[in-house]
C-alpha positions as a Markdown table, in Angstrom:
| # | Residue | x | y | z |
|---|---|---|---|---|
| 1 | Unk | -18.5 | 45.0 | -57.2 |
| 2 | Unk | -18.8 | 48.9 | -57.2 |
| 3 | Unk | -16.0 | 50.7 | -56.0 |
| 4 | Unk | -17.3 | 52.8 | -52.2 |
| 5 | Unk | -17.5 | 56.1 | -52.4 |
| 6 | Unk | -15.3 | 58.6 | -49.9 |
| 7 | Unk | -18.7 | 58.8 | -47.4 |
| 8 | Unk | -19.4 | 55.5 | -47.7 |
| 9 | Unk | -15.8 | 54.3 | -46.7 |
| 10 | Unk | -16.3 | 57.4 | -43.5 |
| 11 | Unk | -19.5 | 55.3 | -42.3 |
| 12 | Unk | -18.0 | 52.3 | -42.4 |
| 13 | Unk | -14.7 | 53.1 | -40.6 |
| 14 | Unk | -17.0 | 54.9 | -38.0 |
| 15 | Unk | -19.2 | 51.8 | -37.9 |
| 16 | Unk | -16.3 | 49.5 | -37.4 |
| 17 | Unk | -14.8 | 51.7 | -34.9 |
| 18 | Unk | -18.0 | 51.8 | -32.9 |
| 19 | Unk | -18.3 | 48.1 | -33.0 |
| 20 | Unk | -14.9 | 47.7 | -32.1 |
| 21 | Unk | -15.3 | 49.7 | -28.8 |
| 22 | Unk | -18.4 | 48.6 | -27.4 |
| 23 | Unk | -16.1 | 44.6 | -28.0 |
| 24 | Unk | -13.7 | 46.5 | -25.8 |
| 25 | Unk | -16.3 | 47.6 | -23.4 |
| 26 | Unk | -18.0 | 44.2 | -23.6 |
| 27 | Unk | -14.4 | 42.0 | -22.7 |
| 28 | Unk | -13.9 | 44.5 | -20.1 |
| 29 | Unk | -17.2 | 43.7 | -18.2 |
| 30 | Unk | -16.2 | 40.4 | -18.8 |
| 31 | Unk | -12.7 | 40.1 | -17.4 |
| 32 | Unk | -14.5 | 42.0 | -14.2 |
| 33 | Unk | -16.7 | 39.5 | -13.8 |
| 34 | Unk | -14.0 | 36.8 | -14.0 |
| 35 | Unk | -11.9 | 38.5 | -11.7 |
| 36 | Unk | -15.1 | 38.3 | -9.3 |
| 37 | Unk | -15.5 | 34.9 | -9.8 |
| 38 | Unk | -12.3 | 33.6 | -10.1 |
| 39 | Unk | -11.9 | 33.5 | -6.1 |
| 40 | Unk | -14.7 | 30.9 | -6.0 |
| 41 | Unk | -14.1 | 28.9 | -9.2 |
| 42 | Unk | -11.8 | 26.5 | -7.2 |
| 43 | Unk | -14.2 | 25.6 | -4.9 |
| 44 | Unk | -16.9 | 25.3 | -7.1 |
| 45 | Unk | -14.9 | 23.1 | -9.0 |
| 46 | Unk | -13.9 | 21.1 | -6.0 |
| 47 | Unk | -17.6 | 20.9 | -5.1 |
| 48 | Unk | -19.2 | 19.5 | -8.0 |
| 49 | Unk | -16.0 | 16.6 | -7.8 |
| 50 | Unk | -17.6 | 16.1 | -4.3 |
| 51 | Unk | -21.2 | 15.9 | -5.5 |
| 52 | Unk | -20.3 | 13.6 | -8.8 |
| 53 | Unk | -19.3 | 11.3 | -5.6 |
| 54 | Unk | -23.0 | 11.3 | -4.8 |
| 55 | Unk | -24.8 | 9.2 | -7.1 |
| 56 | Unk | -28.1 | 11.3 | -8.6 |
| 57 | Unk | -30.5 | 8.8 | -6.6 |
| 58 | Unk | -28.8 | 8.4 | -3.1 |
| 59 | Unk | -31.8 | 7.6 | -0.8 |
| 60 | Unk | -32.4 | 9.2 | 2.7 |
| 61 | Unk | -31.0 | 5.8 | 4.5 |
| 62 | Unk | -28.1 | 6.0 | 2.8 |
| 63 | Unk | -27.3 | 9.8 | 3.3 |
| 64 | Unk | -28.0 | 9.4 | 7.3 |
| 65 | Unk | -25.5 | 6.4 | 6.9 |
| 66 | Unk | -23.1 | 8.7 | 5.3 |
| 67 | Unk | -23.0 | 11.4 | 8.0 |
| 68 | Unk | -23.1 | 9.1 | 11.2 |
| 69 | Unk | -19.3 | 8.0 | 9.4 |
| 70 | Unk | -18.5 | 11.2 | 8.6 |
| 71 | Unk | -19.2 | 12.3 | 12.4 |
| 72 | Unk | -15.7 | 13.3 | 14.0 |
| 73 | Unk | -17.0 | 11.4 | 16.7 |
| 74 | Unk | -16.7 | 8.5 | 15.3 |
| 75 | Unk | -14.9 | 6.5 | 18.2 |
| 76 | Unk | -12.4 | 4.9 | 16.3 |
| 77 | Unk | -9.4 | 6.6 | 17.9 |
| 78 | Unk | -8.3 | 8.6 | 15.0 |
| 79 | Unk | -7.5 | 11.8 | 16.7 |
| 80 | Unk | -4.9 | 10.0 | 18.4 |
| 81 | Unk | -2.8 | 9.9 | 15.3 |
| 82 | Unk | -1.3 | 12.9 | 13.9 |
| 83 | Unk | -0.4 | 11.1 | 10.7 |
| 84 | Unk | 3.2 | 12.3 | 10.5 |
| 85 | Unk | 2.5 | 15.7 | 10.9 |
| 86 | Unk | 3.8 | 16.2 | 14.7 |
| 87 | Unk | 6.8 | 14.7 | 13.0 |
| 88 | Unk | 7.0 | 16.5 | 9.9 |
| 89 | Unk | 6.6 | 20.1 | 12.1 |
| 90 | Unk | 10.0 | 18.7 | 14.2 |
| 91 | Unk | 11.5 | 17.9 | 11.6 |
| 92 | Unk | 11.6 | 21.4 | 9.6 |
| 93 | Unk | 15.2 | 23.5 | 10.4 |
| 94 | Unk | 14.9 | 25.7 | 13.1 |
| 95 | Unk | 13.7 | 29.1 | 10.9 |
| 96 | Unk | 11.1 | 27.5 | 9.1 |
| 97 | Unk | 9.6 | 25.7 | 12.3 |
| 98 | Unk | 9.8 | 29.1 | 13.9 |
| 99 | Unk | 8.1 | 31.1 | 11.1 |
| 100 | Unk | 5.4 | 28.4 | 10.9 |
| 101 | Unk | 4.7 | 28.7 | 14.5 |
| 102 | Unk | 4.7 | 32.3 | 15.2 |
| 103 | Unk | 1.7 | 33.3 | 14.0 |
| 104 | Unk | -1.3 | 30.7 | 13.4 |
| 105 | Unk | -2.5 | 32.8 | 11.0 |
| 106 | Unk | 0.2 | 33.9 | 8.8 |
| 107 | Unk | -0.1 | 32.5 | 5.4 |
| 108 | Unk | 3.0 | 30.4 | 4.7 |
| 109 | Unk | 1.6 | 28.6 | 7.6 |
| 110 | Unk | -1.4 | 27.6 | 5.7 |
| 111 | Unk | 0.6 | 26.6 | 2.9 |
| 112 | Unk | 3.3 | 24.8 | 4.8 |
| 113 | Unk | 0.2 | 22.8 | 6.2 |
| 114 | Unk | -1.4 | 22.7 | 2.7 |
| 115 | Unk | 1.9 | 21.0 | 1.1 |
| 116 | Unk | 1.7 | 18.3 | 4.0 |
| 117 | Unk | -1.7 | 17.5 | 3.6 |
| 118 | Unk | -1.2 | 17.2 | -0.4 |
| 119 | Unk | 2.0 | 14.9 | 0.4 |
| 120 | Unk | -0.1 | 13.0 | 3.3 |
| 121 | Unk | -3.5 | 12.5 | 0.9 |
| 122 | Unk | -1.3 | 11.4 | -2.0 |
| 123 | Unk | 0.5 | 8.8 | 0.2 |
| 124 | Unk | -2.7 | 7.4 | 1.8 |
| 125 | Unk | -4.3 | 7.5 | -1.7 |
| 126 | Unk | -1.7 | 5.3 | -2.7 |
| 127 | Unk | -0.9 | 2.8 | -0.4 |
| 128 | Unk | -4.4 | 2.4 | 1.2 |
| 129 | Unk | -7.1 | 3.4 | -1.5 |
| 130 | Unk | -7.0 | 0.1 | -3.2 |
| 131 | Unk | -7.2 | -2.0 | -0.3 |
| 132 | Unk | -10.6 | -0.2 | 0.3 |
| 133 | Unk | -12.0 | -0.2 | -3.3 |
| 134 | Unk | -11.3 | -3.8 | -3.8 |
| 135 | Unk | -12.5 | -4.5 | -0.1 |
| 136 | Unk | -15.7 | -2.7 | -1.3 |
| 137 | Unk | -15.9 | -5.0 | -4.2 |
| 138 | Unk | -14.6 | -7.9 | -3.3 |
| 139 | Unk | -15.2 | -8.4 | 0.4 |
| 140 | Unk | -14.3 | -12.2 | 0.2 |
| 141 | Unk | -11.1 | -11.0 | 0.3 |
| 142 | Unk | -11.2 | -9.5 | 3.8 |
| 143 | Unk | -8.6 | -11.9 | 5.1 |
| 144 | Unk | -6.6 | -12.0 | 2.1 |
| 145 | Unk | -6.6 | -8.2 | 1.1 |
| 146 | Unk | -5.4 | -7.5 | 5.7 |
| 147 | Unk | -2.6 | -9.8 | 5.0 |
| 148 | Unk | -1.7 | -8.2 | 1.9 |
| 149 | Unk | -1.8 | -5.0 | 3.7 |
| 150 | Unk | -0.1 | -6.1 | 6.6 |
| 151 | Unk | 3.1 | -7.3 | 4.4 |
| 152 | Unk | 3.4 | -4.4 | 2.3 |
| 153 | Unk | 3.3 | -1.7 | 5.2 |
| 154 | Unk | 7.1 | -1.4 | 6.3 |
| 155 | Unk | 6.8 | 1.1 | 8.8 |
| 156 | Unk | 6.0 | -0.1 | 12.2 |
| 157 | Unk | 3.9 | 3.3 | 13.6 |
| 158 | Unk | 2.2 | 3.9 | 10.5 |
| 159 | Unk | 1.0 | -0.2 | 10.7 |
| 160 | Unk | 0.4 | 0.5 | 14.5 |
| 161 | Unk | -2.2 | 3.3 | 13.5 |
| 162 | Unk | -3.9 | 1.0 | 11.0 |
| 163 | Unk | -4.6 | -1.8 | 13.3 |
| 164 | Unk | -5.7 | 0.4 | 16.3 |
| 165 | Unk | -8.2 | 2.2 | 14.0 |
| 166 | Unk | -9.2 | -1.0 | 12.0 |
| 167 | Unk | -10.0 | -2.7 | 15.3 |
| 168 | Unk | -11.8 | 0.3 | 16.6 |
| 169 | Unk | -13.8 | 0.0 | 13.7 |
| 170 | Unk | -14.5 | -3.6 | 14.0 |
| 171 | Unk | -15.5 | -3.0 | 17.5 |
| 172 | Unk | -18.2 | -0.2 | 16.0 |
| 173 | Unk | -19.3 | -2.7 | 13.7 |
| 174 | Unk | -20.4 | -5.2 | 16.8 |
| 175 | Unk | -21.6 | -2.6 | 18.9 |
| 176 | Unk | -23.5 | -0.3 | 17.2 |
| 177 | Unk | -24.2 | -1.6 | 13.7 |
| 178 | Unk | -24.2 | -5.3 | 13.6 |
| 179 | Unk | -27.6 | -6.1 | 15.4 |
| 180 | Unk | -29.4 | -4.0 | 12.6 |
| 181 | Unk | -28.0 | -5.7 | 9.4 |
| 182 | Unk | -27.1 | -9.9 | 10.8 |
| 183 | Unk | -30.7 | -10.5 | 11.0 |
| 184 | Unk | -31.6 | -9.7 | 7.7 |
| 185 | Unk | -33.3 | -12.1 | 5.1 |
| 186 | Unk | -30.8 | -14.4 | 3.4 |
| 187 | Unk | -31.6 | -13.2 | 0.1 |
| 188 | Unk | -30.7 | -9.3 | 0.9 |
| 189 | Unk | -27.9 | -10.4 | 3.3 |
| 190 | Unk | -24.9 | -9.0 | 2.1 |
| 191 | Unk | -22.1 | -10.7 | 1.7 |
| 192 | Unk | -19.9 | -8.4 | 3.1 |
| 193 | Unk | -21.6 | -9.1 | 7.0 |
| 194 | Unk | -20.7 | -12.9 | 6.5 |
| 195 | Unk | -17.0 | -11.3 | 5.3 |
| 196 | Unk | -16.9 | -9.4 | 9.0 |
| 197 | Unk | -18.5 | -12.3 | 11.1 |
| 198 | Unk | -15.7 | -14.4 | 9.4 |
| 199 | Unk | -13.1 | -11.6 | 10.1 |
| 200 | Unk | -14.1 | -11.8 | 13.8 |
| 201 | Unk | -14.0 | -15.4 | 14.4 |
| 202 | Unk | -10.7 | -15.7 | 12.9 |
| 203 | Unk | -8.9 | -12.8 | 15.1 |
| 204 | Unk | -10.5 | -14.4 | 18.0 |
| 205 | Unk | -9.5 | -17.8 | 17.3 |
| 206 | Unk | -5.7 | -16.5 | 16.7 |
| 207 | Unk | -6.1 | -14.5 | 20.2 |
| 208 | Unk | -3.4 | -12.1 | 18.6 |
| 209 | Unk | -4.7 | -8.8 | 20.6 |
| 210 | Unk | -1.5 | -7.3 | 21.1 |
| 211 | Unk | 0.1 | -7.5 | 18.3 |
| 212 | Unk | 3.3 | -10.1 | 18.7 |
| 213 | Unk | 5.3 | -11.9 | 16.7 |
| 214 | Unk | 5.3 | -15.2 | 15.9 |
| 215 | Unk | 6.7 | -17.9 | 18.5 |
| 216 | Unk | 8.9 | -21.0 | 17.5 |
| 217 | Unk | 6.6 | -23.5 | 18.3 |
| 218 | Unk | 7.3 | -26.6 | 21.0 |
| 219 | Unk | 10.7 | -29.1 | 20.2 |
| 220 | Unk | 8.0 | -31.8 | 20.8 |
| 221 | Unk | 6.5 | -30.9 | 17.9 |
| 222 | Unk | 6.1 | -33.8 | 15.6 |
| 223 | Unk | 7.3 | -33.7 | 11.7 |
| 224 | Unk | 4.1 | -32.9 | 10.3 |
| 225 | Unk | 3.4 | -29.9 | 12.4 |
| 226 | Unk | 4.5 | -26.3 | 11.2 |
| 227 | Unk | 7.7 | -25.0 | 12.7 |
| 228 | Unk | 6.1 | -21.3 | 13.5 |
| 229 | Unk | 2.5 | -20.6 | 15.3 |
| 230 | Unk | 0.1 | -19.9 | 12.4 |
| 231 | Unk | -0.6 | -15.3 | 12.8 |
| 232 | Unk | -4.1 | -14.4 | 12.4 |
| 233 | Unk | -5.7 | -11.4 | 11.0 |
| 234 | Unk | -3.9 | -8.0 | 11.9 |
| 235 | Unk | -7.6 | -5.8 | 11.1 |
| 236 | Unk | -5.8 | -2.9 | 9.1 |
| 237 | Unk | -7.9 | -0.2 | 8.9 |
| 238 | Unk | -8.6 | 0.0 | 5.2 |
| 239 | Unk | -9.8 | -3.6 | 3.7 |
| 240 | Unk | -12.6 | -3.1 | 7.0 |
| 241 | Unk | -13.7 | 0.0 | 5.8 |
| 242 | Unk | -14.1 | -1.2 | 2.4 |
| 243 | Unk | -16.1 | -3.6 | 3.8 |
| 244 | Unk | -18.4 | -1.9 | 6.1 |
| 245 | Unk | -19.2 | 0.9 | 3.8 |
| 246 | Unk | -20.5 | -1.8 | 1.5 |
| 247 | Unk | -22.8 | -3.3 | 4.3 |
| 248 | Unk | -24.5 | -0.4 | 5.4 |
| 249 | Unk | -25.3 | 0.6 | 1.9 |
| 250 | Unk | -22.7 | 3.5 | 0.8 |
| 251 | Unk | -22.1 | 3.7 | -3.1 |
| 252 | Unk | -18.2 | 2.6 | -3.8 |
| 253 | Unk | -17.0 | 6.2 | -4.9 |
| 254 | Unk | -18.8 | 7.7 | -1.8 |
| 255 | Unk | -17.2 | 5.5 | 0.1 |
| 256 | Unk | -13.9 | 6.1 | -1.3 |
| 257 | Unk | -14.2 | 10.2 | -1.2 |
| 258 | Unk | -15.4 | 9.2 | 2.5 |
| 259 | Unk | -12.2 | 7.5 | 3.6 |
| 260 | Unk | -9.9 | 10.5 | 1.8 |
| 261 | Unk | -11.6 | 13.2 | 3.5 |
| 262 | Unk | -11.7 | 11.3 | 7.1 |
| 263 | Unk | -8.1 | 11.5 | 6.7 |
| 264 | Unk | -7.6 | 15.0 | 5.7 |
| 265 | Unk | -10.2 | 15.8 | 8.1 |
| 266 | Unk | -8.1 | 14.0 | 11.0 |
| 267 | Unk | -5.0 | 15.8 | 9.7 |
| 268 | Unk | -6.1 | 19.3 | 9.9 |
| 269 | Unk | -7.7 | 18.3 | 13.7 |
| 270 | Unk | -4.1 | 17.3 | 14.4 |
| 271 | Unk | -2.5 | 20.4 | 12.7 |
| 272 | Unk | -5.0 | 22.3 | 15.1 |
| 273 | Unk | -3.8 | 20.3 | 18.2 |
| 274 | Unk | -0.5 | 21.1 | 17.6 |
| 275 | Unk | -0.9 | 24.7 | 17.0 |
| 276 | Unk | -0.1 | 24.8 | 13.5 |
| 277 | Unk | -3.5 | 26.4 | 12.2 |
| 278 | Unk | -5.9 | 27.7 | 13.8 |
| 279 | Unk | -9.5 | 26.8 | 14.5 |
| 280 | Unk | -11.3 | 28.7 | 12.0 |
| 281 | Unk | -8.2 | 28.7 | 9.6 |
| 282 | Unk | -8.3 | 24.8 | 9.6 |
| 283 | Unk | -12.4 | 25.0 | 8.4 |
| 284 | Unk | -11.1 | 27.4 | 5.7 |
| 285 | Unk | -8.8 | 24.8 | 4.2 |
| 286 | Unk | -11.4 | 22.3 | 4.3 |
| 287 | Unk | -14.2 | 23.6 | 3.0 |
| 288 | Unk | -11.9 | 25.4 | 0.3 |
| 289 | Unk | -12.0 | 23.7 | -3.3 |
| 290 | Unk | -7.8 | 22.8 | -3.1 |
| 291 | Unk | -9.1 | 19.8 | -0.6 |
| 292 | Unk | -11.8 | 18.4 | -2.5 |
| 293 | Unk | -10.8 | 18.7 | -5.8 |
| 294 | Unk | -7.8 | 17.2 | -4.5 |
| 295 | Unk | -9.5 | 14.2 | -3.1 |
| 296 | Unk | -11.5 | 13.9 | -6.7 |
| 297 | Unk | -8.2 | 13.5 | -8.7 |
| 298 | Unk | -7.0 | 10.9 | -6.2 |
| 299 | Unk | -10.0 | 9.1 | -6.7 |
| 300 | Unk | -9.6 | 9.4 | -10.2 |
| 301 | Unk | -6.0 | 8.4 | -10.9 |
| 302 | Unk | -6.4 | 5.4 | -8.2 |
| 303 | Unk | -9.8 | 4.3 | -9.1 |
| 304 | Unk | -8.1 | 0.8 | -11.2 |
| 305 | Unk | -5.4 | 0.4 | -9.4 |
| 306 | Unk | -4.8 | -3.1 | -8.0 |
| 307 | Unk | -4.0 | -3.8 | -5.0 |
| 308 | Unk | -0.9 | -5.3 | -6.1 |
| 309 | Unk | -0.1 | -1.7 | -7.5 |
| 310 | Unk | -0.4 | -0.6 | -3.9 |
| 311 | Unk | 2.4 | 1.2 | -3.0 |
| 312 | Unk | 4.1 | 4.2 | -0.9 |
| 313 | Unk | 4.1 | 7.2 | -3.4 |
| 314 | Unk | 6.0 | 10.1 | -1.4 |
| 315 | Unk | 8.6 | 8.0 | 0.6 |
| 316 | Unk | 9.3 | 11.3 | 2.9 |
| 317 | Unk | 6.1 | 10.6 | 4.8 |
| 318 | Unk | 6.9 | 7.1 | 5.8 |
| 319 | Unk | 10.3 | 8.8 | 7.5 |
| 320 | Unk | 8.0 | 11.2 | 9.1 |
| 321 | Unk | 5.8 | 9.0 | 10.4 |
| 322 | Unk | 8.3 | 6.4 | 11.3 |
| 323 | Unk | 10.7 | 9.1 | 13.0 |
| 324 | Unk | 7.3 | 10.1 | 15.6 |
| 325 | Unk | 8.1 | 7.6 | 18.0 |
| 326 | Unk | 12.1 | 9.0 | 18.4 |
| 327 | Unk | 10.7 | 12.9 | 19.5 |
| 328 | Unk | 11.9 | 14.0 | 22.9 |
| 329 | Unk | 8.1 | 14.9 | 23.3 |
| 330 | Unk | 5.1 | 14.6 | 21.6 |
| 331 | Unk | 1.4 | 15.3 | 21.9 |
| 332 | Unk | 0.0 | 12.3 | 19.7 |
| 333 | Unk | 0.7 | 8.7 | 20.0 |
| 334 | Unk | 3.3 | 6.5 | 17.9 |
């Protein structure tokens, strides 16, 4: 190869200089536009994990279905329940609690809220989440999967709040929904209403309404009989959603995304309630991407996980929740 000549070697270094500041000018324009961007790439992340929930052809029905459940008026009593946050506010030392309630719309009380809500969506994902997917799949196993439930929930407010909501919901089912879907032809009949109508019979037939223990049953009793009254169903919240998503038609994942956000929507309602956040401050955090993608990784990392698996994955929120009931005062029930 020829050896360049002096001018040749000038228009070259000048070329290569030119090139190398219009790269300069071009990955400057570029890390502005990032920078513009970058406030909005968490919730456009967290919103395309909300619409891979949807499945590509979800029909009209099933869309009208979905935001009659997502209605916050929903009566199933879930604004009653503050979740543990009520409890987790009393609980902070003094100078933190007073910091967080100074000013609704200071920062660190957004993210003093945020790290509950991450806590409290990681613990229902957890515990809960499986006893509605396999509800959804399975709902046979309504009877089986609320005695599961029932057993492996240790603290007494947070299994309180589960069967007041999952009878609420039963009670929706018979009032509002059930006349639509029980008279359908056998061969489209799901199998999830012949799941409720058993559900129903067997908590009537048990008569437990209030909740008590078992009763040692008469001294007459002969030999063959059992020495304890037979419990029935306790209608936890989550198996019956499972369930009743299934019936009227939502897809499992939507159903699942569903069930998270309900919560973290009741959760920020409470944090509202309890002057924590404010109003507009409270839509902020849930229509920002932290929530959603969020709920997306949940679903995610809990989406084969057995109900055996179930379990309580940030033990601090069962304290919190089982402490509610021992506040001097409160706003929410226990």
């Amino acid at each position: 190869m020829p050896e360049l000549g002096e001018e040749e070697r000038r228009s070259l270094k000048e070329e290569i200089s030119s090139l190398e500041i219009r790269l300069k000018d071009a990955k400057s324009q570029l890390s502005l536009r990032d920078d513009r961007i970058e406030s909005t790439h968490t919730f456009d992340l967290g919103i395309s994990r909300a619409i891979s929930s949807l499945p590509p052809d979800i029909g009209f029905e099933t869309l009208h279905m979905l935001l009659i459940l997502s209605d916050s008026a929903l009566p199933l009593g879930s604004f009653a329940f503050s979740s543990g946050l009520e409890s987790y506010l009393a609980h902070q030392r003094l100078s933190n609690r007073a910091t967080f309630a100074s000013n609704a719309s200071n920062a660190s009380n957004s993210s003093a809220f945020l790290h509950f809500l991450h806590l409290s969506l990681g613990s229902i994902a957890s515990t809960t989440l499986p006893f509605v997917l396999t509800g959804h799949k399975h709902p046979d196993q309504l009877l089986c999967l609320d005695n599961d439930l029932d057993a492996s929930t240790p603290c007494t407010v947070a299994r309180r709040a589960s069967v007041t909501q999952g009878r609420a919901l039963l009670t929706l089912w018979e009032r509002s929904f059930r006349r639509q879907h029980v008279h359908s032809s056998p061969s489209k009949r799901d199998a999830g209403i012949d799941a409720l109508e058993s559900f129903q019979v067997s908590l009537r037939e048990a008569g437990r309404t209030d909740g008590r223990a078992p009763q040692p049953a008469s001294a007459s009793a002969g030999p063959k009989e059992p020495a304890f009254v037979t419990m029935g169903p306790s209608a936890h919240m989550a198996p019956l959603f499972g369930v009743l998503t299934r019936v009227l038609g939502l897809p499992l994942r939507t159903a699942a995304y569903l069930y998270l956000f309900s919560h973290a929507r009741t959760v920020t309602s409470a944090g509202v309630r309890a002057g924590a956040l404010g109003p507009y401050q409270a839509q902020e955090i849930l229509v920002g991407g932290a929530v959603s993608e969020r709920i997306g990784r949940l679903i995610d990392e809990g989406w084969d996980r057995r109900v055996e698996d179930a379990g309580q994955s940030v033990p601090a929120v069962d304290l919190w929740v089982g402490r509610h009931e021992l506040l001097y005062s409160r706003i929410f029930n226990s």
